[in-house]
VOGU-3710 file (C-alpha; in Angstrom, 3 decimals, decimal comma):
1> xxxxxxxxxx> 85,212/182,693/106,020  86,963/181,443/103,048  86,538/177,748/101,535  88,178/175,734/99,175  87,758/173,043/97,308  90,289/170,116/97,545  90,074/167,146/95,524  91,276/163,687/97,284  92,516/160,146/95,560  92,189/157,852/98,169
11> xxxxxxxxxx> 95,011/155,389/99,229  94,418/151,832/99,606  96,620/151,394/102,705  96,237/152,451/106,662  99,353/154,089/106,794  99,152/156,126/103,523  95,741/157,481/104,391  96,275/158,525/107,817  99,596/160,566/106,559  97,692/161,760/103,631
21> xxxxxxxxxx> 94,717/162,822/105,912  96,646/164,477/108,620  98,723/166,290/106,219  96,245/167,613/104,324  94,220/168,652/107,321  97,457/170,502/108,402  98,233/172,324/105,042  94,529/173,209/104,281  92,885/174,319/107,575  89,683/175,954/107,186
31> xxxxxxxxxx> 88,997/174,462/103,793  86,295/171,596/102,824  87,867/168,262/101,845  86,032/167,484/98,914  86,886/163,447/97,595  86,119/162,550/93,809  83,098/160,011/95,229  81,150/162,313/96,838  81,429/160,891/100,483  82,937/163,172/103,542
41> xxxxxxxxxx> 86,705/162,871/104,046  86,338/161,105/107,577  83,321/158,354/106,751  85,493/157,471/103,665  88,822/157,297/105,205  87,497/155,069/107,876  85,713/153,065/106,007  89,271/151,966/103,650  91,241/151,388/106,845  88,979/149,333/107,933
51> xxxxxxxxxx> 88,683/147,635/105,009  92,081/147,054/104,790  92,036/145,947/108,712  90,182/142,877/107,426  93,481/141,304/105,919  93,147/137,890/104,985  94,476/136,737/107,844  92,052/137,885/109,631  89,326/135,891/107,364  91,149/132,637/107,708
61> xxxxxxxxxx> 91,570/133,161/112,158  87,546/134,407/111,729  86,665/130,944/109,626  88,869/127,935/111,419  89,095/129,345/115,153  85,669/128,693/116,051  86,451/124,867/115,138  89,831/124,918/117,093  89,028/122,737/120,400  91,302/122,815/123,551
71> xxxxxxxxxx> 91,737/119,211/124,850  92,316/118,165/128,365  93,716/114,817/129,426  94,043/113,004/132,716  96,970/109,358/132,208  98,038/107,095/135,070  101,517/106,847/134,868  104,558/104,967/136,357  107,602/107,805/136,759  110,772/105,719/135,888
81> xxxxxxxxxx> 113,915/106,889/138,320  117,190/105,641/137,871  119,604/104,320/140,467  123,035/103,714/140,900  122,593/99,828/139,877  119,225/99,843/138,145  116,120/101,593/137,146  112,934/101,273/139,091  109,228/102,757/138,681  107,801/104,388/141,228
91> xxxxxxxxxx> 103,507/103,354/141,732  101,157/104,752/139,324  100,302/108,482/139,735  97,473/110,706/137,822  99,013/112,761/135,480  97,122/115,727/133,527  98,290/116,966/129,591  97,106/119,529/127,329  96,882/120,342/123,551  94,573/121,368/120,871
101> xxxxxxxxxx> 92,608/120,061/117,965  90,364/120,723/115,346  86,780/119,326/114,195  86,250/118,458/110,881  82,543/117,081/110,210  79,689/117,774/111,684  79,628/113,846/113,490  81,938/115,770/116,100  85,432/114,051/114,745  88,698/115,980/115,770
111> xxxxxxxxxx> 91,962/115,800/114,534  94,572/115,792/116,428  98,619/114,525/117,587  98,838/110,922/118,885  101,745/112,566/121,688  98,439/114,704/122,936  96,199/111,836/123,792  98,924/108,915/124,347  98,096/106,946/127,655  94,922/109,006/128,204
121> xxxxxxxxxx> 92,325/107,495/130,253  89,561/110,570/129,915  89,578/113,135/127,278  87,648/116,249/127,282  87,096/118,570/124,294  86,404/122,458/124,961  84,839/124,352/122,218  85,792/128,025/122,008  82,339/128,991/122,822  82,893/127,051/125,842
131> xxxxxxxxxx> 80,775/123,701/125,462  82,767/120,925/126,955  82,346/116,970/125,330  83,337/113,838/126,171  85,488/112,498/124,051  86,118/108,863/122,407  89,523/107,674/120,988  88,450/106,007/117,583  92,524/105,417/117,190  95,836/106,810/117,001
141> xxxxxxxxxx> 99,190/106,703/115,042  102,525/106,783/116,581  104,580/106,588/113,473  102,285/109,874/112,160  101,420/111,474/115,274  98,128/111,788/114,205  94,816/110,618/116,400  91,085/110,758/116,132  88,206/111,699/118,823  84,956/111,844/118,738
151> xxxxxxxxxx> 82,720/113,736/120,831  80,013/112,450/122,536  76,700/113,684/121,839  77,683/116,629/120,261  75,626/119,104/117,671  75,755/122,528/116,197  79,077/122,239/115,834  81,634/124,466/113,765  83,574/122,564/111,383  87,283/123,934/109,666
161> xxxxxxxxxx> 87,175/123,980/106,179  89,593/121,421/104,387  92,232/122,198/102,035  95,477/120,367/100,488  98,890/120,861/101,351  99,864/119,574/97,685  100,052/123,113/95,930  101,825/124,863/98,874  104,552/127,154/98,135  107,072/128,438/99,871
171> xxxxxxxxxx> 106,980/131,983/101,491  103,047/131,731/101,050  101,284/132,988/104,615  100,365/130,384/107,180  98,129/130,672/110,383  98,345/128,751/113,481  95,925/128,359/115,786  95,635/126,432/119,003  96,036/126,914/122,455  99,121/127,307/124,042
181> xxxxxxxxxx> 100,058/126,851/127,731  96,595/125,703/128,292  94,968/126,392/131,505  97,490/129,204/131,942  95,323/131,246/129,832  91,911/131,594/131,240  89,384/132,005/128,060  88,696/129,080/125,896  89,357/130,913/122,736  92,216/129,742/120,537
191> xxxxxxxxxx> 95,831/131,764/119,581  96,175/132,872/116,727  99,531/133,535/115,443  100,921/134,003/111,661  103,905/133,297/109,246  104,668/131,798/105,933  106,033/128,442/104,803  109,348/128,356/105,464  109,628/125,023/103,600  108,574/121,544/102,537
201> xxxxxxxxxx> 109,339/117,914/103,108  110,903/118,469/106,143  112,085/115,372/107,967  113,225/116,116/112,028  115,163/113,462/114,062  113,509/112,544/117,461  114,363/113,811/120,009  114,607/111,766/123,553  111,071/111,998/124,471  110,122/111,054/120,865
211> xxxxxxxxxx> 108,865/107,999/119,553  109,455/108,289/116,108  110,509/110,747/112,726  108,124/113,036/111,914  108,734/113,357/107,929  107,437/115,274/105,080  107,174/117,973/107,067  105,767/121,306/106,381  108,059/124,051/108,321  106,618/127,378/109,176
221> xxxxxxxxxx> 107,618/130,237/111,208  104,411/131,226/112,682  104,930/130,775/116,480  103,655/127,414/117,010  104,291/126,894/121,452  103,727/124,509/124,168  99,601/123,374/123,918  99,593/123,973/120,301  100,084/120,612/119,358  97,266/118,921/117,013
231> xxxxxxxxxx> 95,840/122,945/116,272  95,425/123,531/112,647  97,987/125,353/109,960  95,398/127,175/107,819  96,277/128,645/104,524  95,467/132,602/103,553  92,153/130,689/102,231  91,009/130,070/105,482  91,536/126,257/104,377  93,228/123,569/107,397
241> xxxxxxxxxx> 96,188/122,295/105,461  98,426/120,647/108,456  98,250/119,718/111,759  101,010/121,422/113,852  102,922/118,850/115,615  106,257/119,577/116,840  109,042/122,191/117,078  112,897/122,468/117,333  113,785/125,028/119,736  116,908/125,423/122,130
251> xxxxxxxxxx> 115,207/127,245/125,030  111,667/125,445/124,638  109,824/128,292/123,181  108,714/129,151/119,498  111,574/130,634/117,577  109,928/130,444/114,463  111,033/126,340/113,675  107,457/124,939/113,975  106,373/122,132/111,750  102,791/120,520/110,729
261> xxxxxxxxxx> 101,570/117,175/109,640  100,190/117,828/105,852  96,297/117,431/106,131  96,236/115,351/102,693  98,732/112,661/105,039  96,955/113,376/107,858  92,984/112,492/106,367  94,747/109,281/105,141  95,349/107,974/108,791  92,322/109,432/110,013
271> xxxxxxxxxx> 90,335/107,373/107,441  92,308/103,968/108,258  91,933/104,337/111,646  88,404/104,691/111,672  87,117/102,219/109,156  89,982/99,536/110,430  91,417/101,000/113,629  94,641/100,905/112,507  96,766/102,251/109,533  97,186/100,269/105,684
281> xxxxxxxxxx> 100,953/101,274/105,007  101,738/100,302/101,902  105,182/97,563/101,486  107,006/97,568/98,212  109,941/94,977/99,418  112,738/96,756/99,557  114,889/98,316/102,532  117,326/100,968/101,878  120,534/102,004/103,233  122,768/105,450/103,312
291> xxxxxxxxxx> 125,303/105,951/100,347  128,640/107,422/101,683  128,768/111,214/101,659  130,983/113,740/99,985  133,944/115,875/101,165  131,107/118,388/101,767  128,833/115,971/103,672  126,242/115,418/100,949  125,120/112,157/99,160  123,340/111,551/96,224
301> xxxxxxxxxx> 120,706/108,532/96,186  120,270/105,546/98,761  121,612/101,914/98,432  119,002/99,550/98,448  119,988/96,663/101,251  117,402/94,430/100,723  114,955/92,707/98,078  112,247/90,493/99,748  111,755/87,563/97,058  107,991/87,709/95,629
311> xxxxxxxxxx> 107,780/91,487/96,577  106,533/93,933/93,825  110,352/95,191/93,860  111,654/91,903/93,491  108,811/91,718/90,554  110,192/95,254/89,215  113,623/93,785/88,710  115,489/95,860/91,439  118,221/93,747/93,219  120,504/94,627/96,157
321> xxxxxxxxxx> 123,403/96,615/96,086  121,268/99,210/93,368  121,709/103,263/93,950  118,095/104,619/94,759  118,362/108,367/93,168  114,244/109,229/93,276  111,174/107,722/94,234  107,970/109,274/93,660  109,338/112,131/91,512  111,350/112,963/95,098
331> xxxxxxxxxx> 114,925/113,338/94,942  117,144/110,414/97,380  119,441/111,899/99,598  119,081/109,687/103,055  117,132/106,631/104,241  114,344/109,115/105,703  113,580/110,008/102,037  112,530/106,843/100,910  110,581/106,385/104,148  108,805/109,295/103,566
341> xxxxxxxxxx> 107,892/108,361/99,908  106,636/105,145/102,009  104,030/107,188/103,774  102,310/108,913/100,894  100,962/105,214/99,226  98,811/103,259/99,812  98,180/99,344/98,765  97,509/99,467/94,804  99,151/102,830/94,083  101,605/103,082/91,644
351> xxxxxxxxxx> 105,420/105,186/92,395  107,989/105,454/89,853  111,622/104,426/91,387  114,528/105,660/89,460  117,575/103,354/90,342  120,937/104,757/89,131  122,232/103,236/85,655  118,745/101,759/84,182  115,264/103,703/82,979  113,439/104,366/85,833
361> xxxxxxxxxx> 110,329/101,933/86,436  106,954/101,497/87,662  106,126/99,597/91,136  102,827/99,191/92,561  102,416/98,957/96,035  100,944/95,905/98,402  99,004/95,282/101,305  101,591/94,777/104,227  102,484/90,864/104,539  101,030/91,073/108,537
371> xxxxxxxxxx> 97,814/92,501/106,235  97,743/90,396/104,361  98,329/87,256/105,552  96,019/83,903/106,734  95,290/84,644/110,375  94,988/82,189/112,908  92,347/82,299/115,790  94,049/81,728/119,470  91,770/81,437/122,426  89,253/83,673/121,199
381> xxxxxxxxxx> 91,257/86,251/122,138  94,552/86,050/120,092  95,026/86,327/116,293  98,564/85,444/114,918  100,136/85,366/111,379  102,780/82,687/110,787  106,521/84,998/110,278  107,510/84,441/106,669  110,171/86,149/104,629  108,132/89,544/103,995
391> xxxxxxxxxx> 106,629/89,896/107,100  110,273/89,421/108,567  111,339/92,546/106,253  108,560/94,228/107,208  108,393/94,609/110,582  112,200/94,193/111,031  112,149/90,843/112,710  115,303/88,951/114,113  113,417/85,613/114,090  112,813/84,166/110,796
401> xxxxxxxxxx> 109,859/81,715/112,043  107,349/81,762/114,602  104,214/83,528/115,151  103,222/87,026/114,667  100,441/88,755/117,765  98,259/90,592/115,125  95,026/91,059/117,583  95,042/90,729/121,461  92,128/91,681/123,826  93,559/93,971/126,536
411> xxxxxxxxxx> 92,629/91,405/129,640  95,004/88,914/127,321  97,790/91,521/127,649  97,483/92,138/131,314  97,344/88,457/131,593  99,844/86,717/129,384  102,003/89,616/129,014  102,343/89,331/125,207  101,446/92,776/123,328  100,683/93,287/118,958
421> xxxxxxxxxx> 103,952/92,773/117,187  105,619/90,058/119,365  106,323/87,064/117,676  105,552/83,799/119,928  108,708/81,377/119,322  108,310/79,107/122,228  105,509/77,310/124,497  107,186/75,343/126,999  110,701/75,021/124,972  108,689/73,694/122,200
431> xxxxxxxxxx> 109,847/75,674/118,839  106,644/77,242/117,212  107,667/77,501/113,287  104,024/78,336/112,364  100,634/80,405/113,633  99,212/76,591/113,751  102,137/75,090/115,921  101,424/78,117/118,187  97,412/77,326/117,992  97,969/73,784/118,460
441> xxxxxxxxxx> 100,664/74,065/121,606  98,432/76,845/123,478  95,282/74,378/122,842  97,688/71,282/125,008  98,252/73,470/127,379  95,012/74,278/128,123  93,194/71,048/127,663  96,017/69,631/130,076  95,609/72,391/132,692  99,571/72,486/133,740
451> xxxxxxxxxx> 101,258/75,887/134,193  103,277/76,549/130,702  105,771/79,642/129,640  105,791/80,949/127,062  108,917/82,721/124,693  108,665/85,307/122,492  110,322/88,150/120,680  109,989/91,494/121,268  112,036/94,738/120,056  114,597/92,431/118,928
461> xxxxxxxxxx> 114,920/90,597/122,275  113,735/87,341/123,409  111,485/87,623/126,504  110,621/84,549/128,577  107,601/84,523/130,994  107,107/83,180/134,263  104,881/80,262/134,558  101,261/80,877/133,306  98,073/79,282/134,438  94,564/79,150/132,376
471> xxxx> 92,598/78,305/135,642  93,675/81,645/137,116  92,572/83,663/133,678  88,936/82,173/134,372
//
């Protein structure tokens, strides 16, 4: 029997080295494959493919999925119906939801979308490896879409490592995990699906359903479906670096328009929300409007609409009626530019706004006026803020006095019917022009014991109550 000796230079990739292998074993049957390292032909091939298997996809699903959680939760709703004449709410029915999330300490705290948990009366948290947890909602964003749980005596838990969306560039590869239709799949183990980012500082319109603009979005086109909502967007590094929030699609399905919640954004809220249990937005003083567009539909910079006196604008020496070209280093093309500058500061920061026609300047951001502001103690169970110009601005009040609902226990809401962000205007026709008129009335009425209304804005409209009684709120 005759041998030969052939000498082999392996390839680095799957497909080169099983052509090279087959079509070697083809041209030299009967002869000994001989490679330049000294190993056999087969243990070395196999041992580079799978090598090459391991792409670094594969290391990033391997590292974040076992911190990927599937949460389940149950809501009693009203169903609103429409009529001829008038809409009308059926009686409350149980209602069940599903989405994902991700843990990111070892204390058992999960990120995930406000739209996930909204209205949830009991949220449980499945591990991949099939633990189930209680969960608690520390708080939640709806101008973010971004909520914190925490599980209930939970340990030994796998936690996603953290990245930063900050250096991301576009065409890089992205990984989504989560878990998509929910109970239609029947193992607790997350999707994984993969892309690149298809681009950055994305800002989507809402849609119906919606509450508000998601903005500064990262876009990807890994297949991001129904259930994947508050799952991680992990870089090639195996680092979290968005949560995956929404997607624009025609027929309801992925088709490759998914967008994610930066993580550096996304740790901000989390943070508020659980050392204050809400968010510290930052106010600079100033509201914008659209410029007019171009033949071509585009516009260049934003007109700024309003100065609050006293604001750090106002202090900056921008007036009304200036061009807005860039804020932040960010280029002004529409209103949802600025507001997405907005939601990168915080109180104290510092953002460079270049206004069209001067040198650009530096503004440093406050504490929101409603922050900020002397609160007033109601009934033990009612905090207002007296309205003044920069809280009007703000929070995009019509009335321009009256008393701001900063804090209200939830039996107060079920009882009075007044909610955070109403302003009180009225107790019994009496104008309220300050938190202390509103302390002061409210005190009469219940020292006197007579039924009272009460009149108040909300949403832009004034809402009267029917008659109230404190003896009945014993």
């Amino acid at each position: 029997m005759t041998t030969c000796n052939v000498q082999l230079t392996f390839f680095r990739t799957p497909i080169a080295l099983a052509l090279l292998a087959g079509s070697i074993g083809l041209a030299t049957a009967g002869c000994e494959l001989v490679p330049r390292d000294g190993a056999g032909p087969a243990a070395a091939t196999a041992q580079s493919i799978s090598q090459s298997r391991t792409t670094a996809i594969v290391r990033a699903a391997q590292t974040v999925a076992p911190a990927v959680v599937t949460i389940a939760v149950r809501r009693r709703e009203r169903v609103r119906r429409r009529s001829f004449f008038d809409d009308y709410y059926l009686p409350f029915r149980e209602t069940r939801g599903l989405g994902s999330g991700v843990v990111i300490d070892d204390r058992g705290t999960v990120l995930t979308n406000h739209h996930v948990v909204d209205g949830a009366t009991e949220i449980l948290v499945t591990l991949p490896d099939a633990r189930d947890f209680n969960a608690r909602l520390v708080g939640s964003d709806p101008a973010t879409d971004i909520a914190v749980l925490s599980l209930r005596n939970a340990s030994d838990l796998p936690v996603a490592p953290l990245g930063t969306a900050r250096d991301l560039m576009i065409g890089e590869w992205t990984v989504a995990i989560g878990n998509p239709f929910g109970g239609l799949i029947s193992n607790p183990e997350p999707t994984v699906t993969a892309g690149v980012v298809s681009a950055l500082g994305r800002h989507i319109v809402p849609g119906d359903d919606d509450e508000g603009f998601h903005l500064g979005m990262i876009q990807t086109d890994a297949s991001i479906n129904p259930g994947n909502s508050g799952g991680p967007l992990v870089n090639a590094l195996g680092q979290v670096i968005g949560i995956n929030a929404s997607i624009l699609s025609r027929s309801g399905g992925s088709e490759g328009l998914g967008f994610a919640i930066p993580i550096d954004r996304a740790l901000r809220i989390a943070s508020d929300l659980a050392r204050y249990g809400e968010v510290r937005r930052a106010w600079l003083g100033l509201d914008v409007d659209a410029v007019e567009a171009d033949d071509f539909g585009r516009s260049r910079g934003v007109r700024v609409a309003r100065v609050t006196p006293g604001s750090p604008a106002a202090e900056a020496g921008i007036r009304p009626g200036a061009r807005l070209v860039s804020a932040g280093g960010n280029r002004m093309a529409t209103p949802l530019d600025y507001a997405a500058a907005l939601l990168e500061l915080r109180a104290g920061d510092r953002i460079e706004l270049a206004v069209e026609g001067t040198d650009a300047v530096l503004v440093e951001a406050a504490s929101l006026p409603s922050v900020s502001a002397e609160r007033v103690e109601l009934l033990r169970d009612l905090e207002v803020v007296t309205v003044t110009p920069g809280i009007r601005s703000e929070r995009g009040l019509a009335a321009s006095e009256g008393a701001l609902v900063v804090e209200i226990s939830d039996l107060l809401v079920r009882r009075t019917g007044l909610a955070r962000g109403d302003v009180l205007l009225a107790v019994n026709n009496a104008r309220l022009r300050t938190a202390r008129d509103a302390a002061d009335a409210l005190r009469r009425t219940q020292q006197s014991g007579r039924p009272f209304v009460l009149v108040f804005e909300r949403a832009g409209r004034v809402v009267r109550t029917g008659l109230l009684e404190w003896a009945s709120q014993e």
